[in-house]
py3Dmol code that shows the C-alpha trace and the ligand (Angstrom):
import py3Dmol

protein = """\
ATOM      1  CA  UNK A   1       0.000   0.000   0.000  1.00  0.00           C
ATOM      2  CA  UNK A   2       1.396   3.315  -0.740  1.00  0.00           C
ATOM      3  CA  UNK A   3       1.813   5.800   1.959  1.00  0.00           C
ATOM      4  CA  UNK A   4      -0.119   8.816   1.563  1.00  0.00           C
ATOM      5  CA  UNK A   5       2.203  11.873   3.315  1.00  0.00           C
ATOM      6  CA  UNK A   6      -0.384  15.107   4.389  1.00  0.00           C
ATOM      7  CA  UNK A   7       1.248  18.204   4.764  1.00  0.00           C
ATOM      8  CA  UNK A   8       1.259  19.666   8.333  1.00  0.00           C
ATOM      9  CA  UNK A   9      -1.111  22.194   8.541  1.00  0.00           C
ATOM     10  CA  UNK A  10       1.188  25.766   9.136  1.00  0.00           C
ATOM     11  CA  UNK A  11       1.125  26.610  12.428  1.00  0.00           C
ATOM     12  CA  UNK A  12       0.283  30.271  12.996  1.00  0.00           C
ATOM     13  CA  UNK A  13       3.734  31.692  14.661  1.00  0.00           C
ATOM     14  CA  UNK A  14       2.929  33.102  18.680  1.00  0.00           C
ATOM     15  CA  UNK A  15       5.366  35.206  18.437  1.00  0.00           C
ATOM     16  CA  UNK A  16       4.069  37.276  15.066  1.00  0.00           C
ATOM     17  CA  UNK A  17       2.692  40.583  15.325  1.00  0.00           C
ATOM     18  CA  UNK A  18       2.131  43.762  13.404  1.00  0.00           C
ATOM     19  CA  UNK A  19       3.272  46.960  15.110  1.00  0.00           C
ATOM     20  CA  UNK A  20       1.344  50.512  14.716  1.00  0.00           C
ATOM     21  CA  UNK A  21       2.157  54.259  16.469  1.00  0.00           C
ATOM     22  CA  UNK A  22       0.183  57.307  16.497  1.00  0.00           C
ATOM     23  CA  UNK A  23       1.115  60.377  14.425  1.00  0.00           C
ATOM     24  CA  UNK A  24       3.560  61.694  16.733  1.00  0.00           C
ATOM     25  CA  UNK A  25       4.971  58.629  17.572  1.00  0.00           C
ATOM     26  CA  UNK A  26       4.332  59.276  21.502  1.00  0.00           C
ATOM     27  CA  UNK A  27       1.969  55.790  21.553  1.00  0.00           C
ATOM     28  CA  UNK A  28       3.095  52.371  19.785  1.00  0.00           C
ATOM     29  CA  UNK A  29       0.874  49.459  19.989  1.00  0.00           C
ATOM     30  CA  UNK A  30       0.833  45.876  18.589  1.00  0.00           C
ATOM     31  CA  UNK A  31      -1.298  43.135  18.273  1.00  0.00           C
ATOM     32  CA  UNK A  32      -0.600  39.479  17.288  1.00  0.00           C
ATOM     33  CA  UNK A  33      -1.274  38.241  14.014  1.00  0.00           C
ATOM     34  CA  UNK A  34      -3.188  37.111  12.160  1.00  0.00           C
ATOM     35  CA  UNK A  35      -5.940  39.788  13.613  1.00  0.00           C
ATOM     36  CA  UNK A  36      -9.351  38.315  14.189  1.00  0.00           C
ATOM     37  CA  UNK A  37     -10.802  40.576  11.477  1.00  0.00           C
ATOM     38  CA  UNK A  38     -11.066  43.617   9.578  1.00  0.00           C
ATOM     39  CA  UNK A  39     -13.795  45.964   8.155  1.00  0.00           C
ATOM     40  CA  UNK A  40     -14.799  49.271   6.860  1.00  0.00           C
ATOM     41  CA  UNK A  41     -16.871  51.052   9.381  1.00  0.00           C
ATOM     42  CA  UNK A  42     -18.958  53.894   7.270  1.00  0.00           C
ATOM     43  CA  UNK A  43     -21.125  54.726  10.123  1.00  0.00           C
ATOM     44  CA  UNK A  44     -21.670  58.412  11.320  1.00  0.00           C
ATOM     45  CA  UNK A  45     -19.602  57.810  14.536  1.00  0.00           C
ATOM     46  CA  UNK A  46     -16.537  56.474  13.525  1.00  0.00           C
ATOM     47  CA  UNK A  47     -16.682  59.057  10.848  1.00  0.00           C
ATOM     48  CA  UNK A  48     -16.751  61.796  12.832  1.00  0.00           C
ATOM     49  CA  UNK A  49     -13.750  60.467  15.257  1.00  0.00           C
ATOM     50  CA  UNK A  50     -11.833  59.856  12.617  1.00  0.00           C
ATOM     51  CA  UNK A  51     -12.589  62.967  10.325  1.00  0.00           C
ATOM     52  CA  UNK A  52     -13.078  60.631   7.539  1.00  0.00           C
ATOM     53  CA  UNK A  53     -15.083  59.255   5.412  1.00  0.00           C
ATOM     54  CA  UNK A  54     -15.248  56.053   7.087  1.00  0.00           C
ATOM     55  CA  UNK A  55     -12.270  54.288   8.661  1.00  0.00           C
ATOM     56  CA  UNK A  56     -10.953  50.638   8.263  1.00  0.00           C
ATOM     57  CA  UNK A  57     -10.389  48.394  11.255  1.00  0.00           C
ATOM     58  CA  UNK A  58      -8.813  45.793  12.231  1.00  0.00           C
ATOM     59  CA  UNK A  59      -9.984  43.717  15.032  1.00  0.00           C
ATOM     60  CA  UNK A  60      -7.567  41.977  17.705  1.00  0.00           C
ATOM     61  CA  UNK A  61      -8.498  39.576  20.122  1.00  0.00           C
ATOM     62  CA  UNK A  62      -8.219  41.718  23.627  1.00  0.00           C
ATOM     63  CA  UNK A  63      -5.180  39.286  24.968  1.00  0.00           C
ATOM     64  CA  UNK A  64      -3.215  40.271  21.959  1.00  0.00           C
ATOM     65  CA  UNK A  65      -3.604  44.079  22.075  1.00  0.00           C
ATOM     66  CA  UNK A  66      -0.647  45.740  23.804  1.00  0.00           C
ATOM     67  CA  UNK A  67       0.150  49.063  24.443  1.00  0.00           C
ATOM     68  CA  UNK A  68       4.053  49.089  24.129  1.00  0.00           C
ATOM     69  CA  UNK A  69       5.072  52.766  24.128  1.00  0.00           C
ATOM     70  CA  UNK A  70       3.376  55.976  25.777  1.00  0.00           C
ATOM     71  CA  UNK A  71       0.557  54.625  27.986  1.00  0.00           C
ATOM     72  CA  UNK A  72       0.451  57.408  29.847  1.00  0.00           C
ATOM     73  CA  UNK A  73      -0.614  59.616  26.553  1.00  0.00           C
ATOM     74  CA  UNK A  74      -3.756  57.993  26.075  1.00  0.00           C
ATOM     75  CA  UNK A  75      -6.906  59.795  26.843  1.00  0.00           C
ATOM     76  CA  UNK A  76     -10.408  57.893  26.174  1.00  0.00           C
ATOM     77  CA  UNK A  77     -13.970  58.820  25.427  1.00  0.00           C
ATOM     78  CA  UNK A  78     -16.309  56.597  26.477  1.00  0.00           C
ATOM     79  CA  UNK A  79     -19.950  57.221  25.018  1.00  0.00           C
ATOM     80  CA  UNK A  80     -22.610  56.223  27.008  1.00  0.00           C
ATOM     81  CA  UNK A  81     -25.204  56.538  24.406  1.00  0.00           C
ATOM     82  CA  UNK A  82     -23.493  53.671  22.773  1.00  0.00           C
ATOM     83  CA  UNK A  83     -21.429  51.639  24.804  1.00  0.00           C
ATOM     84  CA  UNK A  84     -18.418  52.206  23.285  1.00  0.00           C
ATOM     85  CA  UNK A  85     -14.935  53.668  24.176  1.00  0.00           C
ATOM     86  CA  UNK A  86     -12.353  55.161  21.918  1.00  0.00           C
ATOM     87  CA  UNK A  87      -8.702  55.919  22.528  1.00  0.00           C
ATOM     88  CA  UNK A  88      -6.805  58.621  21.117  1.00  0.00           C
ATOM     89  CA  UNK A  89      -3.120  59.880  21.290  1.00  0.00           C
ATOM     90  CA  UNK A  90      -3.630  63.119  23.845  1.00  0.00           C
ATOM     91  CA  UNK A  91      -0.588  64.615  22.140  1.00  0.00           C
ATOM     92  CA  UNK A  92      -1.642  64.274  18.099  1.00  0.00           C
ATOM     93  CA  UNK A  93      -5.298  63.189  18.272  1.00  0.00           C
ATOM     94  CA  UNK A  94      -4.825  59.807  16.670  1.00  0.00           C
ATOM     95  CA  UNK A  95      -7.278  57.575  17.097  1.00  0.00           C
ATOM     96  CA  UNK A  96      -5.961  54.483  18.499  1.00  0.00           C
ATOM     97  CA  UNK A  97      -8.518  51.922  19.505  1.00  0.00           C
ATOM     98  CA  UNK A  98     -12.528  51.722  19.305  1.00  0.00           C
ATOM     99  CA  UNK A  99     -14.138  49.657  21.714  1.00  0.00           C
ATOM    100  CA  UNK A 100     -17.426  48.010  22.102  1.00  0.00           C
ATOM    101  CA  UNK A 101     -19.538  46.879  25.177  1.00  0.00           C
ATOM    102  CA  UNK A 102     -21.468  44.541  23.645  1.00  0.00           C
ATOM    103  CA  UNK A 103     -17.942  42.992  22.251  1.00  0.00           C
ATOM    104  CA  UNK A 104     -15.723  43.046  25.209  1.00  0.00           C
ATOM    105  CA  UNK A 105     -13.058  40.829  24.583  1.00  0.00           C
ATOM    106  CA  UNK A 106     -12.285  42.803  21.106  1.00  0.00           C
ATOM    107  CA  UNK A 107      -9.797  45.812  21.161  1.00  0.00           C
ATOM    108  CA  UNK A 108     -10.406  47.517  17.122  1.00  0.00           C
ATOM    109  CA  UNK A 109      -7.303  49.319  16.319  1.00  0.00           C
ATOM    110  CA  UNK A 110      -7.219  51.426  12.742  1.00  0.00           C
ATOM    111  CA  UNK A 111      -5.868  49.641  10.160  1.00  0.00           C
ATOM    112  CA  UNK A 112      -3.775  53.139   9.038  1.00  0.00           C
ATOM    113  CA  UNK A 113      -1.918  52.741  12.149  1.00  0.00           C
ATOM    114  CA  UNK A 114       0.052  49.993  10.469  1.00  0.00           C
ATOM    115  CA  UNK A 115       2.590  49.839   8.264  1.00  0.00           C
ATOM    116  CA  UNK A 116       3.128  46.159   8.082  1.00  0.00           C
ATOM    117  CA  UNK A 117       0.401  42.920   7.279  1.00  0.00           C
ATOM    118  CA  UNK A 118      -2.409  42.214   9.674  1.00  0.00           C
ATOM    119  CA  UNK A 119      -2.947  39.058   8.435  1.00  0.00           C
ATOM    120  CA  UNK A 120      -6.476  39.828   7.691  1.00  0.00           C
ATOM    121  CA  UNK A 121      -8.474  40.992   4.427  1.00  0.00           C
ATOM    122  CA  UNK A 122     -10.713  43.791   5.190  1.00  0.00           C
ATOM    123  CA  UNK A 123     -13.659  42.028   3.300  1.00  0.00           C
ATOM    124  CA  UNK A 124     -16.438  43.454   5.837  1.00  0.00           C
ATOM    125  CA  UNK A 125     -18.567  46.919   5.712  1.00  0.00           C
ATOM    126  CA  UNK A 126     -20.008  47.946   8.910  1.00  0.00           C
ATOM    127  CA  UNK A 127     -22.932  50.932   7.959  1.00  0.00           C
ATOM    128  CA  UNK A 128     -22.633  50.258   4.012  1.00  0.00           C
ATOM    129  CA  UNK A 129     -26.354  51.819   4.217  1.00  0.00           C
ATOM    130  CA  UNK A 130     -24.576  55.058   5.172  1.00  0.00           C
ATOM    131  CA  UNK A 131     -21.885  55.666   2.679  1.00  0.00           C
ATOM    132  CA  UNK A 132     -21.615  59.023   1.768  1.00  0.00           C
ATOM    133  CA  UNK A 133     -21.854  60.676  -1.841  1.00  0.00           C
ATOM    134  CA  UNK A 134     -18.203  62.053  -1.469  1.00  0.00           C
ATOM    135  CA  UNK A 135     -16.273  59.165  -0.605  1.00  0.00           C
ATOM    136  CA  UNK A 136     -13.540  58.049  -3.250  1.00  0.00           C
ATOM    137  CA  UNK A 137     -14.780  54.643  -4.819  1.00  0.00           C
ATOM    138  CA  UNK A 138     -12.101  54.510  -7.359  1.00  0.00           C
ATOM    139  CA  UNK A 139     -13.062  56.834 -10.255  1.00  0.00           C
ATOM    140  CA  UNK A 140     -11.124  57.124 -12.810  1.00  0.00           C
ATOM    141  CA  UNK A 141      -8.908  60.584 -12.178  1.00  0.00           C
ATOM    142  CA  UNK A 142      -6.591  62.593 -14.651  1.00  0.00           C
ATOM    143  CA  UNK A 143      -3.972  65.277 -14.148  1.00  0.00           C
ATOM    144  CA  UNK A 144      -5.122  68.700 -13.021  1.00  0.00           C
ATOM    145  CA  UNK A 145      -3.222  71.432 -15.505  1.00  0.00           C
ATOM    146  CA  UNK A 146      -1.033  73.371 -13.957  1.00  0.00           C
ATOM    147  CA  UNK A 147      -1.219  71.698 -10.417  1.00  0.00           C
ATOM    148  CA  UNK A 148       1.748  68.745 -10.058  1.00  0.00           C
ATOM    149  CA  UNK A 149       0.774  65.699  -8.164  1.00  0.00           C
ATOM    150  CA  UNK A 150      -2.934  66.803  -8.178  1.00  0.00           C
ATOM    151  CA  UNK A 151      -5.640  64.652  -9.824  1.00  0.00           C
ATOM    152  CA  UNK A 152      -9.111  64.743 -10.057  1.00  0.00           C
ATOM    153  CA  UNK A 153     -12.187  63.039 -11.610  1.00  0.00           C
ATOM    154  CA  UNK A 154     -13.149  65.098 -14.203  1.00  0.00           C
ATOM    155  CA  UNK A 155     -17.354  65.308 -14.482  1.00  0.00           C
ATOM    156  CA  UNK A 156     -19.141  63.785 -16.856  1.00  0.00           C
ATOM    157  CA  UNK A 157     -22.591  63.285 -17.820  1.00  0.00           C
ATOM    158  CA  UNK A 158     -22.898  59.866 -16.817  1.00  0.00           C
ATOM    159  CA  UNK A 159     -20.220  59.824 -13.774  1.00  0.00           C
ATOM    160  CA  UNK A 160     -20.081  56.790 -11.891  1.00  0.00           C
ATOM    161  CA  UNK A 161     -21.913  58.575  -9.187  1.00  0.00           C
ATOM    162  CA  UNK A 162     -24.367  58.871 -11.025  1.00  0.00           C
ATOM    163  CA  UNK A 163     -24.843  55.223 -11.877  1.00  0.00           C
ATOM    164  CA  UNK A 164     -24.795  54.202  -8.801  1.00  0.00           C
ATOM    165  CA  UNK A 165     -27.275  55.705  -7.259  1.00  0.00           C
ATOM    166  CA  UNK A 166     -24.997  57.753  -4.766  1.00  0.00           C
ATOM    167  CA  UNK A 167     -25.834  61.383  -6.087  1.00  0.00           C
ATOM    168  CA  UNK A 168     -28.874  62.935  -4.569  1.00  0.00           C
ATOM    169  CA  UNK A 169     -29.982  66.401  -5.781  1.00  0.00           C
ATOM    170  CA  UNK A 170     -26.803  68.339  -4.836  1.00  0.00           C
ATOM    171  CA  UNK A 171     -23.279  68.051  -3.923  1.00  0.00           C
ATOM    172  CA  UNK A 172     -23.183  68.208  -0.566  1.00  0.00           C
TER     173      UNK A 172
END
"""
ligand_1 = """\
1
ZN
Zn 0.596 60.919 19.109
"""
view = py3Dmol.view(width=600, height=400)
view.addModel(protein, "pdb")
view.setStyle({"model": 0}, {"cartoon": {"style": "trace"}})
view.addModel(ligand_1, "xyz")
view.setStyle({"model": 1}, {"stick": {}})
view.zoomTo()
view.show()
C-alpha cells in the first residue's frame, strides 16, 4: 500500500505581530497576528472620530492588544449613548482603539496605524447603508493642468456617481 504523506497544517507563529504608532509617535501598539478581522466602518460615529469618510479596522483579540510605548498619553472617550470607548493619542489626536460593550473581549485598532500585514483581508462593511456621496470609490482621475501631483475626476454626464445611485440632488 502506498503511503499517503499530508502536509502539516502551518502553524500560525505566537510570536508574530504587526506593530502601529500614532502620528507623533508618543503611543506604539501591537497586536498578534493574524488579527481576528477587519472591516470598513462607514457609520456616522466612527466618521466623525476619525474625520473621515469612514475608517478601516482591524480587530484583535483583547489578549493580543498591547500598548508598548506611551501609555500614559492615552486619553479615552467613552460614550454612554453607545457603549463604546475610543482611545486617542492626547498629544496628536490619533485615534488608536474603538471599543465596544457589547464585544468586550475585542480591542479595534485602525488599520492606518500599520505599516506592516495584519494578516487579515478587510472584506467586511459595517454601515454600508450610510456611505456618503463624497467618498472616493475609485473613479477614474486625470492630471489637473497646472497643479503637479494633483488629480481629479473630471465630471461627466454619466459619472459613476451617477450610476450608482450615490448622487442625490446636490453636492453636498
Ligand atoms: Zn501621538
Amino acid at each position: 500500500m502506498r503511503k499517503v504523506t499530508v502536509a502539516a497544517k502551518p502553524r500560525p507563529d505566537p510570536e508574530a505581530s504587526a506593530v502601529g504608532q500614532c502620528l507623533c509617535g508618543a503611543v506604539e501598539i501591537e497586536i498578534g497576528t493574524p488579527a481576528r478581522w477587519a472591516w470598513h466602518d462607514h457609520s456616522s460615529a466612527t466618521r466623525r472620530a476619525h474625520g473621515a469618510a469612514y475608517a478601516t479596522y482591524v480587530g484583535s483579540w483583547r489578549k493580543r492588544f498591547r500598548v508598548t510605548r506611551g501609555a500614559d498619553e492615552i486619553t479615552r472617550f467613552r460614550d454612554d449613548a453607545t457603549g463604546t470607548t475610543r482611545s486617542f493619542c492626547a498629544r496628536c489626536g490619533t485615534p488608536l482603539a474603538y471599543e465596544r460593550a457589547r464585544s468586550a473581549h475585542m480591542v479595534n485598532v485602525p488599520r492606518a496605524l500599520f505599516t506592516s500585514r495584519t494578516g487579515r483581508e478587510h472584506r467586511y462593511h459595517i454601515a454600508i447603508d450610510q456611505l456618503q456621496d463624497w467618498t472616493y470609490l475609485g473613479e477614474p482621475l486625470v492630471p489637473l493642468k497646472g497643479f503637479p501631483g494633483v488629480v481629479w475626476e473630471r465630471p461627466t454626464r454619466n459619472s459613476t456617481r451617477k450610476k450608482r445611485g450615490l448622487l442625490g440632488g446636490s453636492w453636498s
